[in-house]
C-alpha positions in Angstrom: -12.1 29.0 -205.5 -13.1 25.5 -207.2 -16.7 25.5 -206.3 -16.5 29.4 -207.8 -15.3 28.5 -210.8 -17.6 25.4 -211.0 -20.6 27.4 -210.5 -19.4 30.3 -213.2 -19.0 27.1 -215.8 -22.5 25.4 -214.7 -24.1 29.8 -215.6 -21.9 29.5 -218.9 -23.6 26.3 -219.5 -27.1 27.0 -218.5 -26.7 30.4 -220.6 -25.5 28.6 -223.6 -28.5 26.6 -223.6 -30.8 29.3 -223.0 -28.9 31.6 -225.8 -28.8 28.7 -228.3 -32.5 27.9 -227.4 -33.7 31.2 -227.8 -31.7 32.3 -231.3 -32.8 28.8 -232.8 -36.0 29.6 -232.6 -35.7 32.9 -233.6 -34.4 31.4 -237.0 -35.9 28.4 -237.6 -38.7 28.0 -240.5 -41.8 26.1 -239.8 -42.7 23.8 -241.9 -45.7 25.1 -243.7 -43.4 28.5 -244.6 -41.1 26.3 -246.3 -40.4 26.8 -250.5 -40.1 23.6 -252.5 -37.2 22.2 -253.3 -35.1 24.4 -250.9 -32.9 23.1 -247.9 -33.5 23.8 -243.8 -32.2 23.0 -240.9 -34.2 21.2 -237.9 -34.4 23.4 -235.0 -32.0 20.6 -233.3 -29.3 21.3 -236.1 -29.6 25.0 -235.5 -29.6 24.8 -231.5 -26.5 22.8 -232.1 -25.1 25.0 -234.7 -25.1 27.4 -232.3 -24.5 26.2 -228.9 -21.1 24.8 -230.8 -19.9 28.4 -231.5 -21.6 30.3 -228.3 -20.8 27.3 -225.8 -16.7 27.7 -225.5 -17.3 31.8 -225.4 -19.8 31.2 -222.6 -17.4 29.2 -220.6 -14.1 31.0 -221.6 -15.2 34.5 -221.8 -17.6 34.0 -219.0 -16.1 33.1 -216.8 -12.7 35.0 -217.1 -14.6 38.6 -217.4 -17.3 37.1 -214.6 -13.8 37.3 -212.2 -12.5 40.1 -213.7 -15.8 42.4 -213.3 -16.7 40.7 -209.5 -12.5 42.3 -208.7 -13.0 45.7 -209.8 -16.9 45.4 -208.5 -15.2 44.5 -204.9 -14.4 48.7 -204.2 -17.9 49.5 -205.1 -20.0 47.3 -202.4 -20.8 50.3 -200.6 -22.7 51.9 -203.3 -26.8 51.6 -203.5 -28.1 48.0 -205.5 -29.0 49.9 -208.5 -26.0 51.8 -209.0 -24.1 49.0 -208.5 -26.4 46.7 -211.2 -25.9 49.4 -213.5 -22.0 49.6 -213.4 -21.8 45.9 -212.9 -24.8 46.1 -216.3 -22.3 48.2 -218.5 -19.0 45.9 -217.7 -21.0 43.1 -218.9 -21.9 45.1 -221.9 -17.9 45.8 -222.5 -17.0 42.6 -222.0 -19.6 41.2 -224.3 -18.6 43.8 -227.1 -14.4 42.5 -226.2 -15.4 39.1 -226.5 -17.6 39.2 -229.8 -14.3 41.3 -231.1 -11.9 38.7 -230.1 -14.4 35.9 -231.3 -15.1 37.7 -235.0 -11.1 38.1 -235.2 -10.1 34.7 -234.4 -13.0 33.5 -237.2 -12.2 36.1 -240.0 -8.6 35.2 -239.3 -7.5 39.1 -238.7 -9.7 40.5 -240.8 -13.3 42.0 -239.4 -14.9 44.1 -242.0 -17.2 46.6 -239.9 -20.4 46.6 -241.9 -24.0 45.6 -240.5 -23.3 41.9 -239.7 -20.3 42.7 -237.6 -23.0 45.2 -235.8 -25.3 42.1 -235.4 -23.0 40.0 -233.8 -21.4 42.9 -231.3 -25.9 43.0 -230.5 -25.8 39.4 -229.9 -22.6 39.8 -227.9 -23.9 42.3 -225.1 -27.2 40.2 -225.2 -25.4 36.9 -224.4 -23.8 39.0 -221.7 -26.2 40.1 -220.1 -28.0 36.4 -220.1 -25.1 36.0 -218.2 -25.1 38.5 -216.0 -28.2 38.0 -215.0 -28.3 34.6 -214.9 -25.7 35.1 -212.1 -27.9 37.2 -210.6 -30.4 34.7 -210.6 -28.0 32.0 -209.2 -27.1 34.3 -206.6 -30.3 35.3 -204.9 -31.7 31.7 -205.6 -28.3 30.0 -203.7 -27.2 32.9 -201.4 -27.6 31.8 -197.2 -28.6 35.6 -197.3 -31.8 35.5 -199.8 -33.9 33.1 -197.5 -33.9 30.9 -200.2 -31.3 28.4 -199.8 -31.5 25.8 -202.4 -28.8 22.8 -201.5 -27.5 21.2 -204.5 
């Protein structure tokens, strides 16, 4: 159970990274687009920026809906592989829209107003979910005695 939720952390970290990574480039201004005069961040400040705020939903939420899903997964093994991504696709999904609720509540203090931002964030929810997810999936076949590709750590 240790060396489970050990390796669930280790996904939330690496998925952090690769989330906060990805959206810091996505926002960050070059240079030579820059107007006079103005402020920017470095792309350091913004990967920090956001690996601050996605990190601790990566490792909470992650892990707690990461056991949650594999427990009501468990009655579906004997379903084909795709069906099964598929379901195990859209409980990320959930989960990431649950999470991004719970995380805009806690930081509005109670009060989400619905409008086009709060539609951006539940996007960037179900994508950081499915990072995740996938990245599970990825850990899985990579480290699973079954896969042929054992990689000791």
């Amino acid at each position: 159970m240790i060396n489970e939720i050990g390796k669930r952390i280790l996904i939330g970290v690496i998925a952090t990274v690769l989330f906060s990574v990805s959206l810091a480039i996505f926002a960050y201004e070059p240079v030579s687009n820059r107007q006079p005069n103005s402020s920017y961040t470095s792309l350091a400040g913004l990967f920090t920026i956001y690996a601050i705020f996605s990190g601790p939903v990566f490792i909470i939420a992650g892990v707690i809906w990461s056991f949650v899903i594999d427990k009501v997964s468990v009655k579906h093994q004997h379903y084909p592989r795709l069906k099964r991504y598929l379901r195990k696709s859209i409980w990320y999904i959930s989960a990431g829209v649950v999470s991004t609720l719970i995380f805009l509540f806690i930081l509005s203090n109670g009060a989400i107003v619905y409008n086009s931002e709060t539609f951006g964030f539940l996007s960037l929810g179900i994508i950081a979910s499915l990072i995740y997810y996938h990245l599970q999936i990825i850990w899985q076949f990579l480290f699973n005695k079954r896969s042929g590709l054992l990689i000791k750590l």
